[in-house]
C-alpha positions as CSV (number, residue, x, y, z in Angstrom):
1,X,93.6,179.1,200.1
2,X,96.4,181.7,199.0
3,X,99.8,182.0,199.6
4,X,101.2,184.8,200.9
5,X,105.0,184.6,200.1
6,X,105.8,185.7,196.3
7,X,106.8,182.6,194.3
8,X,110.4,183.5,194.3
9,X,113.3,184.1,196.7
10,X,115.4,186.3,194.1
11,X,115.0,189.4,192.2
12,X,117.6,190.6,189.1
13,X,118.8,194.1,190.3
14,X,119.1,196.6,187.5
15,X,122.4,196.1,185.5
16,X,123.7,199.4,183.6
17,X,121.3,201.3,181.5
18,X,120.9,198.7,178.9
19,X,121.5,194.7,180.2
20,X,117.8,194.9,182.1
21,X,116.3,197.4,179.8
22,X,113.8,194.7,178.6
23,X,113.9,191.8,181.2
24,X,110.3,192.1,182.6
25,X,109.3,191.2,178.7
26,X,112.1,188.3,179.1
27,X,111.0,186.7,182.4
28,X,108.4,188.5,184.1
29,X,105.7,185.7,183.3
30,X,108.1,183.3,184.9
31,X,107.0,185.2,188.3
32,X,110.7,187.0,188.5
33,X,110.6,190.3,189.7
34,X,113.3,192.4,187.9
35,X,114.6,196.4,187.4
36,X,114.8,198.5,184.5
37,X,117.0,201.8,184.4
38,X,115.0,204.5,183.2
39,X,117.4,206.9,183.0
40,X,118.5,206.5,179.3
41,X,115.1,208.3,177.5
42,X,116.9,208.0,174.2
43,X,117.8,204.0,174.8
44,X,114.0,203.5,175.9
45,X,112.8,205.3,172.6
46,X,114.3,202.5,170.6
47,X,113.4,200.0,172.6
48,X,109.7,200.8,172.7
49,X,110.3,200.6,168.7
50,X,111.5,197.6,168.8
51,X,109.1,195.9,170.5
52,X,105.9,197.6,168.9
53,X,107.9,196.2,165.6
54,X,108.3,192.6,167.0
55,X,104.5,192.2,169.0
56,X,102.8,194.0,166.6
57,X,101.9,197.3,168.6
58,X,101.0,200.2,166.9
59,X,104.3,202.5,167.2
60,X,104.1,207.0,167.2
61,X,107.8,208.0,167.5
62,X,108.1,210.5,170.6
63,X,110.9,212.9,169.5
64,X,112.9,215.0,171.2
65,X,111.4,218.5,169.6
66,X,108.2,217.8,172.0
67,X,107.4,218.8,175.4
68,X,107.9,216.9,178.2
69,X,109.8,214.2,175.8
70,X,111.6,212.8,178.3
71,X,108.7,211.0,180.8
72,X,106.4,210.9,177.9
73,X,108.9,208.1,176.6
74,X,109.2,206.4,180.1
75,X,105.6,206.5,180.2
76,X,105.0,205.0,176.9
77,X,107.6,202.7,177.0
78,X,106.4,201.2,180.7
79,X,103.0,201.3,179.5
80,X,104.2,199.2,176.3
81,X,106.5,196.6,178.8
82,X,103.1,196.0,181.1
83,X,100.8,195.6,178.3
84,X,103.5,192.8,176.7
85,X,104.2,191.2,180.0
86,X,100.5,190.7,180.4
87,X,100.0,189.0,177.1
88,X,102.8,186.8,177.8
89,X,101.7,185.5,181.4
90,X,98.1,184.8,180.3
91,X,99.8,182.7,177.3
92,X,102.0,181.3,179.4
93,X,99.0,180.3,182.2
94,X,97.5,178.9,179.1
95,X,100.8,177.0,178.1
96,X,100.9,175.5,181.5
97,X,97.5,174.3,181.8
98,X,98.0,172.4,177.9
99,X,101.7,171.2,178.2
100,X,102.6,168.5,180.9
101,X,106.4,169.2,179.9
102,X,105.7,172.7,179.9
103,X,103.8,172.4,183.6
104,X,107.1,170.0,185.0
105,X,109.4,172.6,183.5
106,X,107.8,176.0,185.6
107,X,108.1,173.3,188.7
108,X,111.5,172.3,188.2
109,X,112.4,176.3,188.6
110,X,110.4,177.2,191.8
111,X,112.0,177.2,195.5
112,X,112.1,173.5,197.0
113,X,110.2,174.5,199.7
114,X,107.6,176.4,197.9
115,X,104.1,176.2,198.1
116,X,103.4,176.7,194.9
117,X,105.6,174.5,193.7
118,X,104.6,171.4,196.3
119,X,100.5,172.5,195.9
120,X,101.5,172.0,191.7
121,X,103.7,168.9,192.0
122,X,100.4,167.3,193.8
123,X,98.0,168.4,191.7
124,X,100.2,166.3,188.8
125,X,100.4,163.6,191.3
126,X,96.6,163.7,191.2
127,X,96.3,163.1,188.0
128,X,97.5,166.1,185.2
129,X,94.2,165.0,183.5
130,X,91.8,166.9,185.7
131,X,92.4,170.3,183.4
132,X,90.1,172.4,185.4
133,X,91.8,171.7,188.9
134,X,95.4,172.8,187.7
135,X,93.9,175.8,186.0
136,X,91.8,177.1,188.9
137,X,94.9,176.7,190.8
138,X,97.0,178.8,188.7
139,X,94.6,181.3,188.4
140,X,94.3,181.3,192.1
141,X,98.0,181.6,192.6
142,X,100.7,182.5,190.2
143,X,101.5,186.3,189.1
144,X,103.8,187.5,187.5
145,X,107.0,189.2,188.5
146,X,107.5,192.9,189.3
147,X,108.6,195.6,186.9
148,X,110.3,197.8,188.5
149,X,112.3,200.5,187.7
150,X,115.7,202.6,189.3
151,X,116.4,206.3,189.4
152,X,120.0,206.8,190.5
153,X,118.8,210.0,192.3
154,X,121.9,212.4,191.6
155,X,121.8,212.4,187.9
156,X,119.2,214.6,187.9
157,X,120.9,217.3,185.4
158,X,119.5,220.8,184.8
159,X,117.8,220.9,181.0
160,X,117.2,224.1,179.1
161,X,115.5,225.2,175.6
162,X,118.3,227.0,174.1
163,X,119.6,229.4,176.9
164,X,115.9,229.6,179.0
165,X,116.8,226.6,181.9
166,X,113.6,225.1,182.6
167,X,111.5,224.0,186.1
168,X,112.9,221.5,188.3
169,X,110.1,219.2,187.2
170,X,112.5,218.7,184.1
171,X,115.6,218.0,185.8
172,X,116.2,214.3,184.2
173,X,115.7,212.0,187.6
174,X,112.5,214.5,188.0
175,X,111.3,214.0,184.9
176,X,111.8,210.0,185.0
177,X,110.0,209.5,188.2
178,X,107.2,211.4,186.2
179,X,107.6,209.2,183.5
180,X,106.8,206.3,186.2
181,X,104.0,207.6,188.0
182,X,102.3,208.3,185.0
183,X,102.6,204.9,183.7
184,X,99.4,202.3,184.1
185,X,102.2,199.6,186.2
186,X,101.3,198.5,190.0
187,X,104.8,198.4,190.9
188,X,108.1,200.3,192.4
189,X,110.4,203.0,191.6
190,X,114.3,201.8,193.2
191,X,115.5,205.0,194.3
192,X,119.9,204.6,194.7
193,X,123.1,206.3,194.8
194,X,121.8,208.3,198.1
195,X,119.7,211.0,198.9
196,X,117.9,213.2,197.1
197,X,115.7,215.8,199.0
198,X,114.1,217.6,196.2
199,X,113.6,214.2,194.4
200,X,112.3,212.7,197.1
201,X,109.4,216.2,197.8
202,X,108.3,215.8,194.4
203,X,107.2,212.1,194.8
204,X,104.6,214.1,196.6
205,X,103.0,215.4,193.9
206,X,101.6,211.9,192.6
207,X,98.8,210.3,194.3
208,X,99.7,206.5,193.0
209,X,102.2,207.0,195.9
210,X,100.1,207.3,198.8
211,X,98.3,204.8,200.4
212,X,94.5,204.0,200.8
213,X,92.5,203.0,203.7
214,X,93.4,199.5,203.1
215,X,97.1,200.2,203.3
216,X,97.0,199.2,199.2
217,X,100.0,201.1,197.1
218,X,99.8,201.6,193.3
219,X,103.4,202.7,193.3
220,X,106.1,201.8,196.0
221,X,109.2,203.1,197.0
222,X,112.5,200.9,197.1
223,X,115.3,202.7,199.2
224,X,118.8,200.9,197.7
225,X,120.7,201.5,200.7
226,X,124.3,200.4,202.3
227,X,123.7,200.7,206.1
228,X,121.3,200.9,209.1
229,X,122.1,205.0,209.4
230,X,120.9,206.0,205.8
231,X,118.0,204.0,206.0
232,X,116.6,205.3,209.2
233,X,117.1,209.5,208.1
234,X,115.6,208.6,204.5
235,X,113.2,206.4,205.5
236,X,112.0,209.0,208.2
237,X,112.2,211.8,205.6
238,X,109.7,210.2,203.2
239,X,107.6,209.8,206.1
240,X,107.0,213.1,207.2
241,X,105.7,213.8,203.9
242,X,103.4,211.0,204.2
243,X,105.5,208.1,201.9
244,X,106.3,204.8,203.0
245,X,109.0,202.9,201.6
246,X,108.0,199.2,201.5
247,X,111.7,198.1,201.0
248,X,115.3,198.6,202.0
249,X,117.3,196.7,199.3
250,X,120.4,196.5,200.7
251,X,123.8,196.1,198.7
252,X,127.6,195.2,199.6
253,X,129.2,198.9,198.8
254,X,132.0,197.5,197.2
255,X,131.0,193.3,196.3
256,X,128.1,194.5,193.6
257,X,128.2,195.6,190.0
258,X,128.6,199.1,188.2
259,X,129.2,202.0,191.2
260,X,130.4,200.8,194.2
261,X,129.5,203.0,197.3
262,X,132.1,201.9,200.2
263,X,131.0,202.1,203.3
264,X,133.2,202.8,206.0
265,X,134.5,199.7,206.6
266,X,130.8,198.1,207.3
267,X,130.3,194.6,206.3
268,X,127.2,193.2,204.8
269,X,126.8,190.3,207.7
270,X,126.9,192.9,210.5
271,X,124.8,195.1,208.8
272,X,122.2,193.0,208.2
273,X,122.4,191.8,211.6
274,X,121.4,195.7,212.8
275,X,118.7,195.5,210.3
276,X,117.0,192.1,211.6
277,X,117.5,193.4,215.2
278,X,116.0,197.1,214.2
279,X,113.6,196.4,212.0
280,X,110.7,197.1,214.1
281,X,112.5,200.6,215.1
282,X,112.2,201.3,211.8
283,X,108.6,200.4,211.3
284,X,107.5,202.6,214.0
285,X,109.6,205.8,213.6
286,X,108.1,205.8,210.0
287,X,104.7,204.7,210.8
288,X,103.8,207.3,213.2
289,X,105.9,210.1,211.2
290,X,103.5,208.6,207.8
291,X,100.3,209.4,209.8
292,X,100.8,212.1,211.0
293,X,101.7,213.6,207.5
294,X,98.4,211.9,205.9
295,X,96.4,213.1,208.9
296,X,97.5,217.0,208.2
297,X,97.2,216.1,204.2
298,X,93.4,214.9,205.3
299,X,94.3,212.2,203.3
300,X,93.5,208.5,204.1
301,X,95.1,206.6,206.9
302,X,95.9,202.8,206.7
303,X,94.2,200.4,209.4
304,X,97.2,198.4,209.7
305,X,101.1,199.2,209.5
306,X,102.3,198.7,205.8
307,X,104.6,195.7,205.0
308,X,108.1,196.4,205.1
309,X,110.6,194.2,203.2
310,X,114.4,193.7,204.0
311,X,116.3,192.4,201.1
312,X,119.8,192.2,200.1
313,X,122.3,192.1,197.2
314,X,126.1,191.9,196.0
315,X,128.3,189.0,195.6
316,X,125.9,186.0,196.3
317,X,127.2,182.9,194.3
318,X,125.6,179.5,195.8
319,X,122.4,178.4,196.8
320,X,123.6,177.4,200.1
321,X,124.7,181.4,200.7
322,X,121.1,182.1,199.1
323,X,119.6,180.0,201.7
324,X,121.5,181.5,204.5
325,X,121.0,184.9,204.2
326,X,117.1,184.5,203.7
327,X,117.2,182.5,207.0
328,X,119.6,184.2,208.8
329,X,118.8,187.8,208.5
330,X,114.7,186.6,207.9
331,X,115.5,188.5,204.4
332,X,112.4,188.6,201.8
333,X,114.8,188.0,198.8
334,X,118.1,187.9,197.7
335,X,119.7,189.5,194.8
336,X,121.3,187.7,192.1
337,X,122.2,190.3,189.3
338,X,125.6,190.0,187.3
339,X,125.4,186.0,186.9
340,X,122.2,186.9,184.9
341,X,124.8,188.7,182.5
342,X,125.2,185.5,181.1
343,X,121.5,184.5,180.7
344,X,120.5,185.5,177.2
345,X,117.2,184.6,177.9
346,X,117.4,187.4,181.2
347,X,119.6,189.8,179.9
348,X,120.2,192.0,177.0
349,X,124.0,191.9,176.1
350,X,125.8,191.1,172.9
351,X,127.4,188.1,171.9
352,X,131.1,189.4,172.0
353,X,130.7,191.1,175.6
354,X,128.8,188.1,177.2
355,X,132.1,186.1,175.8
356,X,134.6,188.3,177.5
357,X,132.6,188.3,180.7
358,X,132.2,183.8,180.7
359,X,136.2,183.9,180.2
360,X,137.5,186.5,182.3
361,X,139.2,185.8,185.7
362,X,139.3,187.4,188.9
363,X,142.5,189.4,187.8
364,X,140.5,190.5,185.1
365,X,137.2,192.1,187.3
366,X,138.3,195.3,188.9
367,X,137.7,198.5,190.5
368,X,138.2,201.2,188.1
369,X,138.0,205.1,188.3
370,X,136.6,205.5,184.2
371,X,132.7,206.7,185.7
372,X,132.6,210.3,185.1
373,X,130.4,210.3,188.6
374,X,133.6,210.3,190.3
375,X,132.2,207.3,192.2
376,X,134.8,203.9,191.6
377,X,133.6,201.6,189.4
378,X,133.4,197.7,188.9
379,X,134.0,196.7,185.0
380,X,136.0,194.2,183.8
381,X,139.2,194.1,181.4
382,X,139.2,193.8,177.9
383,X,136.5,195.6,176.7
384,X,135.9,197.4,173.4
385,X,135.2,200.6,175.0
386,X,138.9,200.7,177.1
387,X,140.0,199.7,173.6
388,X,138.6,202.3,170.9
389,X,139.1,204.8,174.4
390,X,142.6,204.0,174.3
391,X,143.1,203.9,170.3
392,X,141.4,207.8,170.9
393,X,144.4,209.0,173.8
394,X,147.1,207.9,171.7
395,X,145.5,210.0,168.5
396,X,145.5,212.9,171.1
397,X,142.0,212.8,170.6
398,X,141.1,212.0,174.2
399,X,137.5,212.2,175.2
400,X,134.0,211.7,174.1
401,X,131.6,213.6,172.0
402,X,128.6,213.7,174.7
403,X,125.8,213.2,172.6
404,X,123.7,212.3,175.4
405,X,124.6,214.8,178.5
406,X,123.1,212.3,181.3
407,X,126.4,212.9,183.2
408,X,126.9,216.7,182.3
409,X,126.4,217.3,186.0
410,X,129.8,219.5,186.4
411,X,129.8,223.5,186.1
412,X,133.2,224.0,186.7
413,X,133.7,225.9,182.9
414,X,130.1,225.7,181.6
415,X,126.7,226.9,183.5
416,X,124.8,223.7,181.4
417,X,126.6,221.1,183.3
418,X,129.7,219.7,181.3
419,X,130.8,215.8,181.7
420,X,134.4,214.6,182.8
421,X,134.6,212.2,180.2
422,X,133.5,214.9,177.2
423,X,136.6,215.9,174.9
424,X,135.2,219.1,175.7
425,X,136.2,218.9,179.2
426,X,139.5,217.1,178.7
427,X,140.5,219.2,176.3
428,X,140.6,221.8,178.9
429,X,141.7,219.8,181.7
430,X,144.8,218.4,179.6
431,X,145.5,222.2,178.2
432,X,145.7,223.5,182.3
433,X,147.9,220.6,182.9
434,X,150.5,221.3,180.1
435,X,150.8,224.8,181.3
436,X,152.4,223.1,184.5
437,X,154.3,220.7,183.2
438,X,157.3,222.0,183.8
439,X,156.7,221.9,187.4
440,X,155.9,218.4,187.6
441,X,158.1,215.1,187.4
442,X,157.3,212.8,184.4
443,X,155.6,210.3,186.3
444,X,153.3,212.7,187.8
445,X,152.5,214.4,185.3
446,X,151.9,210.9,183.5
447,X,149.8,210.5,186.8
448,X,147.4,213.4,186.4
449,X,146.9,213.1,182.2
450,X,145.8,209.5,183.0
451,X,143.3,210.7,185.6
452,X,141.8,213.2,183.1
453,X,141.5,210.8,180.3
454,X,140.9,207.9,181.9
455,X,136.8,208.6,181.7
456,X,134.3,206.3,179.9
457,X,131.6,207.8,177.9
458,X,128.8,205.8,180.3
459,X,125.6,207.1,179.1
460,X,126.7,205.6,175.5
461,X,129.0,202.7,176.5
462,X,126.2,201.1,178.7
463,X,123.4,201.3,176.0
464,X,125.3,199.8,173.3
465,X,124.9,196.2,173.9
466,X,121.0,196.3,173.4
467,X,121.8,197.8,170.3
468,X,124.1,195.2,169.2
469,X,122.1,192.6,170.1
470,X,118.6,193.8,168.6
471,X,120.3,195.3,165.7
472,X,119.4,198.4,165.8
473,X,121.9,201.0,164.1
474,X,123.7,203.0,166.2
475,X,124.9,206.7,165.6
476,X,127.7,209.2,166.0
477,X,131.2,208.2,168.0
478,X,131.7,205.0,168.0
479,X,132.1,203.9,171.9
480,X,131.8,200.4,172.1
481,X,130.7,198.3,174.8
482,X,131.5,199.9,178.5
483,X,129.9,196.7,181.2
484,X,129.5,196.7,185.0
485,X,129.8,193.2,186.3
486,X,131.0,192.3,189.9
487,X,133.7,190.5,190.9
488,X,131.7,187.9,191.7
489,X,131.2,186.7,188.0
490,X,134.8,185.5,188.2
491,X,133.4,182.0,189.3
492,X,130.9,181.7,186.5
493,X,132.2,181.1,183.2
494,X,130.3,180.0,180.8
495,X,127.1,181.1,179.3
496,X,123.7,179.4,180.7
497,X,120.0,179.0,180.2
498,X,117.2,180.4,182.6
499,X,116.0,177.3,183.8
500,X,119.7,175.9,184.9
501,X,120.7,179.7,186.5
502,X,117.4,179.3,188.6
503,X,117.8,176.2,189.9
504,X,121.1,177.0,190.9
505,X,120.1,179.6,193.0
506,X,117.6,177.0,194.6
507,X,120.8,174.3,194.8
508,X,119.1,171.9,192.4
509,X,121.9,171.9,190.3
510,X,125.6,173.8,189.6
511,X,126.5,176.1,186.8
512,X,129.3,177.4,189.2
513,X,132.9,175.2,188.1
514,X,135.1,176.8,189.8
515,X,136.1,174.6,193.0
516,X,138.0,177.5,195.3
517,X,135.0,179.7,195.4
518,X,135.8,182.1,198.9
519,X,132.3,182.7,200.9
520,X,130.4,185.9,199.8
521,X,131.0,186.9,203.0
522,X,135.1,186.5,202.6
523,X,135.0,187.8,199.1
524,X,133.7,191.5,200.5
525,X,136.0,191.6,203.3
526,X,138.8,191.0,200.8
527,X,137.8,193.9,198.9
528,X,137.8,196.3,201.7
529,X,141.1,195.3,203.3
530,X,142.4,196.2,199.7
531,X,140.4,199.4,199.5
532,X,141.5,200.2,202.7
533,X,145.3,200.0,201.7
534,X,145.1,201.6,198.1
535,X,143.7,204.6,200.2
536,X,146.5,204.5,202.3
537,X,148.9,204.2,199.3
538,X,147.1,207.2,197.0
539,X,146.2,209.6,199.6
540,X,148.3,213.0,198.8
541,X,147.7,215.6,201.9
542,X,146.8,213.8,205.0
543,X,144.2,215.3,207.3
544,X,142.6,214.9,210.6
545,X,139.3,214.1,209.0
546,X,140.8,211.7,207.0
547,X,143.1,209.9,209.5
548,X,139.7,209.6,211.6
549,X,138.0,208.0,208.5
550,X,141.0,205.5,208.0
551,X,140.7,204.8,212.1
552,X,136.9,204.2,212.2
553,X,137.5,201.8,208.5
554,X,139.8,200.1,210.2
555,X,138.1,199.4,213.6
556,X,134.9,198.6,211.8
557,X,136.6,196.1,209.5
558,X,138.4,194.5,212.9
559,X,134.6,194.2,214.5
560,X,133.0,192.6,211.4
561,X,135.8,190.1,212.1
562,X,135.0,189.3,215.4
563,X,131.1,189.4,214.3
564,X,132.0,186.8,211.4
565,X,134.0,184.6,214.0
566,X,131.4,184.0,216.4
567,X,128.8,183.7,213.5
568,X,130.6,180.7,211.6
569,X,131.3,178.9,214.9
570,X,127.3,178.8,216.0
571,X,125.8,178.6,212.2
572,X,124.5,175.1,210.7
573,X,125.6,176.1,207.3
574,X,128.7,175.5,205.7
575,X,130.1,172.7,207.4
576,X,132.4,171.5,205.4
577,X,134.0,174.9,205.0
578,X,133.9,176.1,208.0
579,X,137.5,175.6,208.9
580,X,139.0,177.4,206.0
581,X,136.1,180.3,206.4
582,X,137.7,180.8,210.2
583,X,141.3,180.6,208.8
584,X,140.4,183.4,206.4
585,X,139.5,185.4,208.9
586,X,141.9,185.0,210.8
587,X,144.3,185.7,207.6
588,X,142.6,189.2,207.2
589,X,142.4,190.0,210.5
590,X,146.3,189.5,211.1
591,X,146.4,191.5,207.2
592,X,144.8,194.2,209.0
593,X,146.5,194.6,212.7
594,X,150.0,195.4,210.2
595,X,148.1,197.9,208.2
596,X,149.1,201.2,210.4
597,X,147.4,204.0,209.8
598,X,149.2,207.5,209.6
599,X,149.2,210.3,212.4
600,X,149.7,214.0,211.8
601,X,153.4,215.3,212.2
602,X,153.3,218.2,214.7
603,X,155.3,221.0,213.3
């Protein structure tokens, strides 16, 4: 007998460019899927060094003066990850089979209602003596958890040798999701931050994507999405060139970590409601769109329709929330990423930053504007970057040295691509400004200087920590520790093992002290109502377009209220909270009904 659900109900999203550069390596055996960014070549280049150093592994240096650098590093360093993950689960398998405490450990961690974890617990019931039977049975049955990796599918700069700018195959996301395909994994590629359409046509040009008569994928595709709209036009996209995507991960736009992508005024309850009720319209529009595109490629065409999973992400805190949106919304699994920030054994952050982020407050978690993306930002008070950042404005040495160019994405003043936080680009910006200062009043002058210097060297500032913590040296401006935790780590506050994380998430125990925890669901609405008025407050020239957006934010928000109302009075969960979830609502819902937005003036 097999079991066809994976062994668990949570995944770790990727974190940054660094915090799950190496987590497959730290958990993967465990059977926990995880994400690594792949976007950072450089950051991957040590990392595949330092783990060649510390299993042994042979180790060539791939250096930047070589061709095709950039995936040959993914590539090597993927390879290097799957080869070490390996190793560990067959020593763990091993460790399980010798080790009672080991064997009651691994069960302690699995889903209460797995069966796994029941078909283990009565083989040790049995009698843990009879080797052969627990070790057939793992064989049988346990894997180990995905490796995955994310493209954010816009940074995808131009690269040149010299002056000569080169194919599009080199463009960085290009190059990275070469980097991937080439690699020996059987896993996905987490495609986010929206679409891509030349991205998404070269995907094409590698086979591991494609599926065989059997339906069987080598590589899969993972659209991160935020709502019912994108998913259908992408989804449909990849299709016609004959690509499935075998999973809509969907996130809160702004209750989630790093870049926050609002939606307009959509909630994540009602959205996921369109996706349980839709899913099948999404199946089929692909599906027929997929074979059709194989059938003109003469390539095969799968017996059965390929497996589609919804998932979801941002803000989740309990395991009764866990519990509910896997039953509710018949999710496949349920992201868990910035607690893991203060896993050591899941995460790679240094000492000092995992300290700030157990005793920071929600005052101290906020939306910022420091990514050079132009896209807000979750981070979080307090950290050496926004210090040595600071130290640098008041030295009126604002701006970075951009030794990395993963952002350089703007041609405004240079046809390479020039990044918003480079002192090379503020130094400009700031000399513009000055020339009109004395048409400006202090504070908005004050106003605009802040908004030019108020970028974070990201590519550097989200690398660091893995640095720090593996002690490896690090080079040139020294820009400290930039991190991208939700708001949602305001409620955890103190740093915790693996084991006790896991079974938190399955409610077997609490690593959550804080008593006046608001539902996920309360938390995110929170944060739109307040997005929704710090619009309303910064806007400068009001249009049509925009009073329209502000209109349809509104109305959405109002709807996701009624939605919430009538699915806290019929839900079995929660019942001891129920009464202050519906007062909540009812608080932001009166909030809202004051907010007004503005109308055009008619001249």
């Amino acid at each position: 007998m097999t079991f066809s659900k994976p062994i668990h109900t949570f995944h770790i999203p990727v974190m940054g460019l660094a915090f799950t550069i190496d987590s497959p390596i730290r958990v993967a055996h465990f059977g926990i899927d995880s994400v690594i960014s792949i976007t950072d070549d450089e950051l991957i280049e040590k990392m595949d060094a330092f783990y060649s150093a510390k299993f042994k592994i042979p180790y060539q240096e791939i250096t930047a003066k070589m061709d095709d650098f950039r995936a040959k590093r993914i590539t090597h360093y993927l390879n290097l990850v799957d080869s070490i993950v390996k190793e560990k689960f067959e020593n763990f398998k091993t460790e399980l089979v010798e080790s009672k405490v080991a064997l009651e450990n691994y069960i302690a961690m699995l889903p209460n209602q797995s069966e796994i974890k029941m078909g283990l617990q009565q083989l040790i019931d049995d009698g843990y003596a009879v080797k052969d039977n627990i070790k057939h049975f793992i064989e049988e049955h346990l894997s180990s958890g995905a490796i995955d990796v994310n493209i954010m599918t816009k940074v995808d700069k131009d690269n040149f040798i010299k002056n000569n700018l080169l194919p599009v195959e080199y463009n960085d996301a290009h190059a990275a999701l070469r980097g991937f395909a080439n690699s020996n994994l059987t896993s996905a590629v987490v495609l986010s931050a929206g679409m891509n359409p030349r991205l998404y046509s070269y995907i094409e040009q590698f086979k591991d994507f494609f599926p065989d008569a059997n339906g069987a994928l080598k590589k899969k595709i993972i659209l991160k999405v935020s709502d019912f709209r994108s998913a259908m036009i992408q989804g449909n996209f990849l299709a016609k060139k004959g690509l499935w995507v075998s999973e809509y991960r969907i996130e809160s736009g702004l209750n989630c970590g790093g870049h926050a992508f609002a939606t307009d005024g959509l909630l994540l309850g009602p959205i996921l409601e369109e996706f349980k009720q839709k899913k099948q319209q999404l199946i089929q529009s692909a599906q027929e769109l997929m074979e059709k595109a194989l059938l003109q490629k003469q390539m095969s065409i799968p017996q059965k329709s390929l497996p589609l999973k919804i998932t979801a992400q941002g803000g989740v805190g309990t395991a009764e929330e866990h519990q509910f949106l896997l039953n509710q919304y018949a999710l496949e699994s349920v992201g868990w990423g910035s607690p893991f920030l203060l896993v050591p054994e899941a995460t790679s952050v240094d000492a000092e930053t995992r300290a700030l982020l157990a005793k920071s407050k929600e005052g101290d978690f906020y939306l910022s504007h420091i990514s050079p993306l132009g896209v807000p930002f979750n981070t979080v008070k307090g950290t050496t970057n926004e210090f040595l950042k600071q130290q640098r404005i008041e030295d009126k040495k604002a701006g970075s040295s951009c030794p990395k160019k993963l952002l350089a994405l703007g041609k405004e003043y240079d046809s390479k691509g020039m990044c918003t936080a480079s002192k090379k680009y503020q130094d400009i910006k700031l000399e513009e400004l000055a020339s009109k200062k004395d048409s400006l009043s202090e504070s908005d002058f004050k106003k605009f200087q802040t908004k030019i210097t108020e970028k974070s060297c990201l590519c550097v500032g989200l690398a660091n920590a893995s640095y720090l913590e593996n002690n490896i040296k690090i080079k040139g401006q020294d820009q400290g520790i930039v991190i991208c935790p939700g708001p949602n780590l305001a409620y955890f506050d103190c740093e915790v093992s693996l084991s006790d994380m896991v079974c938190h998430i399955y409610g077997n125990t609490n690593v959550m002290q804080h008593q006046h925890r608001p539902h996920v669901f309360i938390n995110e609405l929170k944060l739109y109502v307040d997005y929704l008025k710090q619009d309303l407050e910064n806007i400068a020239d009001i249009t049509a377009a925009q009073i329209k957006k502000w209109q349809l934010f509104k109305s959405n928000l109002l709807e996701g209220i009624v939605y919430y109302q009538n699915l806290f009075s019929n839900t079995t969960y929660f019942k001891s909270d129920i009464a202050t979830i519906q007062n909540q609502l009812l608080h932001y819902n009166n909030i809202l009904k004051t907010i007004e937005i503005p109308s055009l003036e008619l001249a």
